[in-house]
C-alpha angles and dihedrals in degrees: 000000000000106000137163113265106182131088118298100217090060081071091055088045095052091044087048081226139090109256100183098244111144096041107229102008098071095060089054123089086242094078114113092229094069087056096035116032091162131084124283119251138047094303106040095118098046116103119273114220087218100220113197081247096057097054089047094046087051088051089068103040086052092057096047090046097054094047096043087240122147120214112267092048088053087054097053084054107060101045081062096056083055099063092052118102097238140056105323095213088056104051086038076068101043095052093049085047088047098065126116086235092044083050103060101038086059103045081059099250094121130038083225152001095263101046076049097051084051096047082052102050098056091055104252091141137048129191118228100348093318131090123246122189085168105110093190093051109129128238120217129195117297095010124146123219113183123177111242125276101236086045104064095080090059120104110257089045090051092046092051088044093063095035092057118144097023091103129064114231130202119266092233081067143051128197125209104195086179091062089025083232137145124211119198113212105174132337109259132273122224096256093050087054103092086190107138094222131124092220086180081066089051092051094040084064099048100050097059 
């Protein structure tokens, strides 16, 4: 499966913005962002004539940077969004937060999306009963992810478990660190999404 490979606080560095990836280490002194807010590359310091294109353009590489999410995927996203019957921009949203990875990540189980998408991947959760290793598997309203019995001695689950209650989680969630469950109550709004993202920008692109 195609995935990203570089270092992830080049992406910060590009949006001019952290993006989280790397869990705690973005809040220490020691991410790259606090010493190098500029973009990577010779000419990262150099002035940027901002084109209504190119912030458009950044709008959507934020959001699939933040989510973990290649292009095509995104794209497939969003024509899915389309064909809903409410703001396109909004349910693109939903559909990034409703994923298994996003899931985890929120409830508090994982530093980041990525550590998240790996914990999913080698089937250390099910929904409702069954496992799932799919990241981009989608949640739906009152279902249950729990992480596997024979995986909650495991280290990471241990640690979030201890760590339980650091971390805010959405309203739409809850989190049960003692189970180690997750109980989805609805899937988000849009004013309960603290992505920084101008999902309008990211429609405006794609319409043209």
């Amino acid at each position: 499966m195609a995935r990203y490979t570089g270092a992830d606080c080049r992406r910060c560095r590009r949006e001019k913005m952290k993006l989280f990836l790397k869990g705690s280490k973005c809040d220490g002194p020691k991410c790259p962002f606090e010493s190098r807010p500029f973009p990577p590359g010779q000419h990262g310091r150099g002035r940027t004539k901002e084109t209504e294109y190119l912030l458009q353009l950044r709008e959507k590489q934020k959001a699939r940077r933040v989510y973990g999410v290649l292009e095509k995927q995104f794209h497939s996203y969003y024509e899915e969004a389309v064909a809903k019957q409410a703001k396109t921009g909004e349910v693109l949203l939903q559909i990034l937060e409703s994923r298994l990875d996003n899931v985890v990540y929120r409830a508090g189980y994982a530093k980041s999306r990525d550590m998240a998408r790996q914990l999913v991947k080698h089937g250390h959760f099910t929904v409702n009963g069954k496992k799932v290793d799919i990241p981009s598997y989608r949640v739906k309203e009152h279902d249950i992810v729990e992480v596997r019995a024979k995986s909650k001695e495991l280290t990471p689950f241990i640690v979030a478990q201890a760590e339980a209650g650091s971390k805010t989680v959405p309203a739409w969630l809850e989190a049960i660190p003692s189970q180690m469950k997750i109980l989805v109550h609805s899937l988000p709004a849009r004013q309960v999404i603290d992505t920084q993202v101008q999902e309008q920008l990211i429609v405006e692109l794609y319409s043209k």
